[in-house]
Phi, psi and omega in degrees: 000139173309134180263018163232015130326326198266007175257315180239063179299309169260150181279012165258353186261096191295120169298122157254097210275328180304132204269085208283008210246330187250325180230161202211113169305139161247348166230141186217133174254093196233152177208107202239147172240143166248129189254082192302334186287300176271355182063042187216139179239114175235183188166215152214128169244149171232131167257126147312047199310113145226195191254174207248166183329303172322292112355276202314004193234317186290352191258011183285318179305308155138171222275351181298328171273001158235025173282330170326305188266022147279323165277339149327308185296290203268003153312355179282291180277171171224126203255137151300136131286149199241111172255152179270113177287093190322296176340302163317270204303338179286314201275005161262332159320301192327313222269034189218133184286165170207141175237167187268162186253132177298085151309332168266023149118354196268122171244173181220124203285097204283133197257145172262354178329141184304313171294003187245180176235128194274202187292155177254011219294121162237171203221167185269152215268348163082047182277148216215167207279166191267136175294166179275100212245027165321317189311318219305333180273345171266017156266304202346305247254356194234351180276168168288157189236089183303111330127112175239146145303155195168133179176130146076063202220178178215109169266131183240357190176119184267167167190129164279144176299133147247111175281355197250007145272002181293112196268157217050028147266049194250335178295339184254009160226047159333274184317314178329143163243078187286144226211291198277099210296005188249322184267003235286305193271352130321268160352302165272008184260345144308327190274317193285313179277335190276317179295339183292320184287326270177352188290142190265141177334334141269023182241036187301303208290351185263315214288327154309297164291349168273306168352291179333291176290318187296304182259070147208028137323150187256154187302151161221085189089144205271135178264151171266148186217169135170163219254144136276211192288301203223033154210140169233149194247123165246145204190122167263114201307115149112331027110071184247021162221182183279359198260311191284345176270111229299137192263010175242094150243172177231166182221133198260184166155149200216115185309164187234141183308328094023296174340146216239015146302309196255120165259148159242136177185186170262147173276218182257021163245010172104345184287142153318115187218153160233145173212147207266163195232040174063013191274125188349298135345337191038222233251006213271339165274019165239336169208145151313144192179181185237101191323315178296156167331313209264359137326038179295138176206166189240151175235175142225163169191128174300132175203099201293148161242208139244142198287161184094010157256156184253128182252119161261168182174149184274093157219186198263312212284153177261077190310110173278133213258132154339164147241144195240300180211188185331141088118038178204089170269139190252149207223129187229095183261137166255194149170144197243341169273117167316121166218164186293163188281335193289000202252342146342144173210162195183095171276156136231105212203157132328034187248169209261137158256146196261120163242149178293158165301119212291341190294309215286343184278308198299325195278300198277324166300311197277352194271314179338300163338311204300299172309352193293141189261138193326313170246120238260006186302293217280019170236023171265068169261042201257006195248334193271159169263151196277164192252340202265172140343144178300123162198160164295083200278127157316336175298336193240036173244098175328294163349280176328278165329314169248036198260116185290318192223093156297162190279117156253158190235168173205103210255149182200154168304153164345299183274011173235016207270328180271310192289344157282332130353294206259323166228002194283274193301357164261328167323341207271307189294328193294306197261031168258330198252344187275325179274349171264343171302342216244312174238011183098201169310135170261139220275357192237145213264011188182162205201118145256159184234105173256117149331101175249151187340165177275021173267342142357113208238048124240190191264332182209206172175110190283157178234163136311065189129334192217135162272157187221126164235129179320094186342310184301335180279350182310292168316134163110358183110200172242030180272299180291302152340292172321318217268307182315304205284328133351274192310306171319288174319330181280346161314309186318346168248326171247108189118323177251304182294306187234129184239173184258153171276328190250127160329315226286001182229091196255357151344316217289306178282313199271351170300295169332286142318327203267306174308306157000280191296005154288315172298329193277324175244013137303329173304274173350322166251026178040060191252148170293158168329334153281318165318308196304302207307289199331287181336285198326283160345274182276004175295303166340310197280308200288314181309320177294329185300296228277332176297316187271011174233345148297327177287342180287331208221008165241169167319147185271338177277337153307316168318331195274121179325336195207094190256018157292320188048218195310010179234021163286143200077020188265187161205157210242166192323278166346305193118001179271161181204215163203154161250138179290113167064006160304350177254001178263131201297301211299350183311311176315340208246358167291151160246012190318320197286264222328286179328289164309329199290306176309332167278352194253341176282305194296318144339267173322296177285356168275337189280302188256353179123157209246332178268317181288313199325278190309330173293000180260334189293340199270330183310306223275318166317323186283340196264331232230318207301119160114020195224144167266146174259128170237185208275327189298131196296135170289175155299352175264315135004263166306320164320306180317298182325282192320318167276002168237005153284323175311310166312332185303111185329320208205100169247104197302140165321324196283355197256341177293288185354282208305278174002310207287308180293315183300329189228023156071013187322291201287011174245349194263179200292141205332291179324293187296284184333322159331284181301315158286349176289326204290311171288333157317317167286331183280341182216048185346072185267088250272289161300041196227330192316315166301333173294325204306331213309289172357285184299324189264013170257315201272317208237074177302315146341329150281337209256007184265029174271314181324327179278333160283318177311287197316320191303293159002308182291340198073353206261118183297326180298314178312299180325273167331336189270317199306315205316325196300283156359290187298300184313326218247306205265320191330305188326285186307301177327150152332151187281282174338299168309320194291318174318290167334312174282344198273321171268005132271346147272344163243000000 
């Protein structure tokens, strides 16, 4: 069976085809020209490999067994053959300088300030004619298959890296002990990337400049590829597992104007711009990659223009542009925190930077002062240990912690540069300092805000590094600007710092967000306690309306928060998965998730209080930040849940019901089963009775509180259950247990 038939059973469901379970990107390196005349972004990217959970576990058994299920996998697919058409690939060369890169060792030592811009240095790729790729069907069935995301690209040319031509990488395989002289130099250019990938978090800045230098290594051999609908598959001819498949490759390849990553269009002074848009899809029409949540990876990327363009991009560095030759700037953005490849981000425009009158900056600063948080015990968090992967975490930067206002710029087209002026930069330090009063460190170290064209089909879009906003918040004073630019930032902690492991619970970031951004601009204006409650009130009011004429007026299965339900957060052997309704147009344009997600926070905080609420959210960033989540209750958990529904007075059937289906009670473990039996008696909920008869036949050891209970009640159908139970188990039961139970029923 076709595996993305079998992925993509409905034409609404986006396929994640990468197999994130055997090989894991840890890096992405790109190097793009952008071409307004053809609308087209071409280049090369190199990845970074290692290998993925899925391997690492099966191979303890030894490789037979999981070579097994690599042939399974690719007994799935049937790989086309692919010759590479050269032409292509010389006349995308062409258009590129290249100085050589030293491989005998003359290095040219790269300064890391955050503010500088590093070498743009490229080498020429050493391409050699396309291999004969008659063999591919009697390989299919034994190579290993690398599995990329990947639509609507033109791939021209695969290649593995030799990185072990990189002079001082010789230093990450000292120790090595390679034995087998035929694989020996395989073997060390795998070894030379899992150290270069595994280098510990004060070593980012070295950890980089080899990143830099290995992929501008020259290629040593052509990899076999082709692409599907939504994927490209890679393959080294002879090559079956992930550990044996080279763990550097590079890829040429060039966006299609079409592509459904990228918009090209104009801005609102008439200029040529492209910006990737977020889109169901994400990033897989602007570079290959690997789409799922748990594909954490750090990129950088060199990115030639024509001058008078501004290249934006989510990176920690603010990038100053090359000059390469006459009328051609080159642009260098980073990041060093592992995020999904979809949270990339990348404008390219004519656009303006907006600066303030130096008074009017001095005046937004000092307002600022006011949010600083009083008391500084929730902000020693330098003393908890982070939870995420290693990387130069802000949390655990002195500095960092008590930085109020990180530095932001703010770019617009020409004509909209005095209305972002007059009211956008002084909005921006305020609600930068109300959201770091409220949740702490901010996780990211510097935030540009770009206007993007009126074609733009939301009010905003958070990035790593860059916010993207809507023409439409301009107008009108600084209410709406405020509250939008307010959401936008709290992604940053919630959807970029702490992410959902599964799409389908996007709940997790716009819930979050949409609760946030009240708190976060009631600061921003300083309203007193009342001013806030009111604001709040009716933003409530206005949210429930516009929640009760979606529910009204949409699918019901569009409505559901988690329509995966009890397999949310699953992955097939591999690692491909699907998102659910990700490809259905009308979904995009629903706010259910935000809404619903914003009544169920706004709850929980009316429950417990407005101040412990936030003080658990400043926990749960500190506990979580740099890590993906899903919704779903442990058992202990549920337990909680469950027991403290026992205080309740009064529970209507549709509400055991719904309880029951929701969190799936008659399949989890006895402890959660209990309480529910517990609540099934108390509120003599008719259809559960088979659980109880269930639990005091299977789980004797447990059940003899069950039995008082049911008595207790007076009620004869209980009464009538306990005896039958007892009558059906006595035989069997315990001496003690049987006693015990005969004197509460008779």
């Amino acid at each position: 069976m076709n595996m993305e038939t079998q992925l993509d059973p409905m034409k609404d469901d986006l396929p994640l085809m990468a197999n994130t379970s055997y090989m894991l990107v840890k890096h992405y390196v790109l190097d793009l020209d952008v071409d307004f005349k053809s609308k087209v972004i071409e280049g090369s990217i190199v990845l970074f490999l290692e290998t993925g959970s899925q391997y690492r576990q099966t191979s303890i058994a030894g490789k037979e067994c999981c070579q097994s299920q690599f042939d399974e996998t690719c007994k799935m697919r049937v790989s086309e053959p692919c010759h590479v058409p050269l032409k292509d690939v010389s006349t995308c060369l062409s258009k590129r300088e290249y100085s050589d890169f030293a491989v005998s060792g003359k290095e040219e030592e790269t300064t890391f300030d955050e503010n500088s811009n590093h070498s743009n240095s490229e080498q020429a790729s050493g391409i050699s004619s396309s291999k004969d790729c008659s063999d591919t069907e009697n390989h299919v069935n034994k190579d290993f298959l690398l599995v990329l995301d990947c639509c609507d690209l033109s791939v021209l040319k695969v290649e593995e890296v030799d990185v072990a031509a990189v002079s001082g990488t010789e230093k990450f395989t000292r120790s090595a002990k390679l034995t087998d002289a035929s694989k020996e130099l395989e073997n060390l250019r795998n070894l030379i990337v899992h150290e270069l990938v595994t280098l510990p978090a004060d070593r980012w800045k070295e950890q980089l400049h080899y990143f830099t230098h290995c992929s501008q290594a020259p290629g040593c051999g052509e990899l076999l590829f082709s692409t599907g609908t939504w994927s490209l598959e890679i393959r080294k001819s002879g090559i079956r597992t992930p550990a044996d498949f080279p763990h550097a490759i590079r890829i040429w390849y060039k966006t299609k104007p079409e592509g459904r990553s990228v918009t090209w269009t104009t801005d609102q002074s008439g200029r040529p711009c492209v910006y990737t848009m977020g889109s169901p899809i994400n990033n897989r029409a602007l570079f290959p990659c690997q789409e799922p949540p748990i594909a954490l990876s750090t990129w950088q990327a060199s990115v030639r223009a024509a001058s008078g363009f501004v290249v934006l991009m989510s990176g920690e560095n603010s990038a100053e542009p090359v000059q390469l030759q006459e009328g051609m700037l080159s642009w260098y953005y980073y990041v060093s925190m592992p995020m999904p490849a979809s949270t990339f981000t990348i404008a390219v425009g004519c656009w303006q930077e907006v600066k303030q009158q130096s008074f009017k900056q001095t005046a937004a600063e000092t307002n600022t002062e006011f949010f600083l948080p009083s008391s500084q015990t929730d902000f020693r968090w330098h003393e908890e240990i982070c939870g995420h992967v290693e990387y130069p975490c802000r949390f655990q930067n002195p500095a960092a912690r008590l930085q109020a206002v990180i530095p932001y710029r703010v770019f617009a087209p020409w004509c909209l540069m005095e209305t972002c002026e007059e009211y956008l930069l002084q909005l921006i330090p305020q609600c930068l300092s109300a959201a770091y009063a409220t949740l702490g460190t901010h996780p990211f170290s510097r935030l540009d805000v770009l206007i993007v064209p009126s074609n733009f089909s939301s009010l905003g879009m958070a990035s790593p590094h860059i916010i993207f906003l809507s023409q439409s918040v301009l107008p009108g004073g600084s209410h709406l600007c405020g509250t939008r630019l307010c959401h936008e930032i709290a992604h940053a902690w919630f959807g970029l710092a702490i992410g959902a492991r599964d799409w389908t619970e996007e709940w997790i970031s716009e819930g979050f967000a949409t609760f946030l951004e009240d708190v976060f601009w009631a600061r921003a204006q300083q309203l007193s306690h009342d001013e806030i409650k009111g604001q709040q009130e009716l933003k409530a009011l206005l949210r429930w309306r516009r929640l009760r004429d979606e529910v009204q007026n949409s699918e019901e299965e569009l409505q559901v928060l988690r329509p995966k339900k009890e397999s949310t957060g699953e992955l097939s052997e591999s690692g491909a998965s699907v998102v659910k309704y990700g490809l259905k147009a009308e979904k995009i344009f629903m706010q259910v998730h935000y809404l619903k997600g914003y009544f169920l926070l706004r709850s929980l905080a009316r429950t417990i209080g407005d101040a412990s609420y936030l003080a658990s959210l400043r926990k749960f960033v500190i506990k979580f930040h740099g890590q993906l989540v899903l919704s779903q209750l442990l058992p202990d958990q549920l337990v909680l849940l469950l027991e403290s529904l026992l205080e309740e007075k009064t529970l209507c059937p549709r509400i055991l019901q719904c309880l029951e289906r929701t969190y799936q009670l008659r399949e989890q473990d006895a402890e959660v089963r209990h309480r529910w039996c517990e609540l099934v008696i108390k509120h003599k909920y008719e259809p559960g009775y088979g659980d109880i008869e269930r639990f005091l036949r299977e789980d004797q050891a447990m059940g003899v509180y069950l039995y008082g209970e049911l008595m207790v009640n007076e009620d004869a159908k209980q009464q009538e259950l306990a005896r039958k139970c007892f009558a059906a188990a006595q035989e069997h039961m315990d001496a003690s247990s049987a006693k015990v139970v005969a004197e509460m029923l008779f």
